[in-house]
C-alpha positions in Angstrom: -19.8 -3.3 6.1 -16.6 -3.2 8.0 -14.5 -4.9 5.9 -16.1 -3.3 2.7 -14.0 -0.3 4.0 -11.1 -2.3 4.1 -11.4 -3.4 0.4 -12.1 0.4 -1.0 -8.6 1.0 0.5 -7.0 -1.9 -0.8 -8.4 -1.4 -4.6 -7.1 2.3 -4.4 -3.6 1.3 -3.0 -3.5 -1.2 -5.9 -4.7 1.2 -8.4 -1.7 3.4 -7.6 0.4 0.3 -7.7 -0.6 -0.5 -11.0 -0.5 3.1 -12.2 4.0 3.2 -10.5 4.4 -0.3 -12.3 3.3 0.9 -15.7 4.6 4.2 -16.1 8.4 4.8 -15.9 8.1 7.5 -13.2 8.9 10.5 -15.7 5.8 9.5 -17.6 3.3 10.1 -14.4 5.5 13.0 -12.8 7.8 15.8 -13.6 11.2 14.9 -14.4 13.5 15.3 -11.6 11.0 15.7 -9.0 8.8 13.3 -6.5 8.0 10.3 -7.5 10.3 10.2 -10.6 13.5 11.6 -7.8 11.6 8.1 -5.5 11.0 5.7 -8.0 14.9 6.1 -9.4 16.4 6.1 -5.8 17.8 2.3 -4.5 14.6 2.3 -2.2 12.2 2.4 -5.2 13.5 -1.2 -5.6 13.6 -4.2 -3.5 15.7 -7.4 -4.5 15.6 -5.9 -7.7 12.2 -6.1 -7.9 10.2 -2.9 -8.4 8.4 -2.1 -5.2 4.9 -1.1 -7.0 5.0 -5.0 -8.2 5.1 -6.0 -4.5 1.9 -4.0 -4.4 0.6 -4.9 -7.2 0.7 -9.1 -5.9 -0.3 -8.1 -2.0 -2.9 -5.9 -3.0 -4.8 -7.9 -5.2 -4.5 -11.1 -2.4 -5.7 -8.5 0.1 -8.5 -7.9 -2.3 -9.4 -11.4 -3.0 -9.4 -12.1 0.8 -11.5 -9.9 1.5 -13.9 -10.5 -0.8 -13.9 -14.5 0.5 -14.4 -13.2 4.2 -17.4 -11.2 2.7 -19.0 -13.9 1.3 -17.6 -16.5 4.2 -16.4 -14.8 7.4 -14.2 -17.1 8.9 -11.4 -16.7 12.0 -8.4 -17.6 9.4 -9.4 -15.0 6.8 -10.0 -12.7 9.7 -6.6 -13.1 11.3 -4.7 -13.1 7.8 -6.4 -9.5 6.8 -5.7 -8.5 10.2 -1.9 -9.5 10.0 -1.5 -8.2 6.8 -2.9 -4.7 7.7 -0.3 -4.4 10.7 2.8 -5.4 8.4 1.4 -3.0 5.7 1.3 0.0 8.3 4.4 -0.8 9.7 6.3 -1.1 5.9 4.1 2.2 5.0 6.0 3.6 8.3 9.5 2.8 7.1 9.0 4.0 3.7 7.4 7.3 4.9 10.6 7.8 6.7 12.3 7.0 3.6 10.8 9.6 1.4 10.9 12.3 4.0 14.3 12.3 5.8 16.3 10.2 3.1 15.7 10.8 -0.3 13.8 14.2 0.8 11.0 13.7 -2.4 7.8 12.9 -1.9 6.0 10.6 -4.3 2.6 11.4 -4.4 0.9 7.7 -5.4 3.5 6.2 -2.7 1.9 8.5 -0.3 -1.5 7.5 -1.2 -0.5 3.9 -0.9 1.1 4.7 2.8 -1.9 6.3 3.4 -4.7 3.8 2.7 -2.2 1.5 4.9 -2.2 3.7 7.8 -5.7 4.1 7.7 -6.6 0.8 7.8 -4.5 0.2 10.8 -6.3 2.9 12.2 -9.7 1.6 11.6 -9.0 -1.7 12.5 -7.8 -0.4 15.9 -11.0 1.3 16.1 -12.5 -2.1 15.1 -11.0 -4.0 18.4 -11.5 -1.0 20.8 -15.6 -1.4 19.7 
């Protein structure tokens, strides 16, 4: 059940990864504001690379992990969801700060994205404390 949490989370983050990667940011959001302001700024980028591809590729290995350790809980698959959950939370973090105190614009499927990362950290700190 636990981890069936963990995979709603990680098909809605790759929904709005999908959604950033195949709209040009005017298309989903007003010109000149949020996510078009985020998506144009050098952060919406990383090694030229788009960051909603990023998502697009971690997401879906998050998804098809989890649905292995569904079917076969093991200790690896357990460790590599548990991993991957902490170094999503802490790039959510970093790009949280990005949007509010650099570039001052707020893109709204970002935020979902940053979101669904923090709350799984959450939960899976509530998973180790019971």
């Amino acid at each position: 059940m636990k981890y069936k949490i963990f995979l709603a989370v990680f098909v809605i983050s790759l929904i709005s990864s999908v959604i950033l990667a195949s709209n040009s940011s005017s298309e989903i959001c007003q010109p000149g504001n949020g996510c078009d302001i985020v998506g144009k700024s050098p952060y919406g980028s990383t090694f030229g690379i788009q960051n909603a591809y990023y998502g697009i590729f971690l997401f879906s290995i998050m998804i098809f992990l989890t649905l292995f350790h569904i079917k076969r809980p093991t200790r690896h698959t357990r460790i590599l969801i548990h991993s991957a959950i902490i170094v999503a939370a802490i790039i959510s973090l970093y790009f949280l700060y990005i949007q509010f105190f650099v570039i001052k614009a707020i893109c709204e499927f970002c935020i979902v994205i940053d979101a669904g990362s923090l709350v799984s950290l959450g939960f899976l700190i509530y998973l180790w404390k019971h």
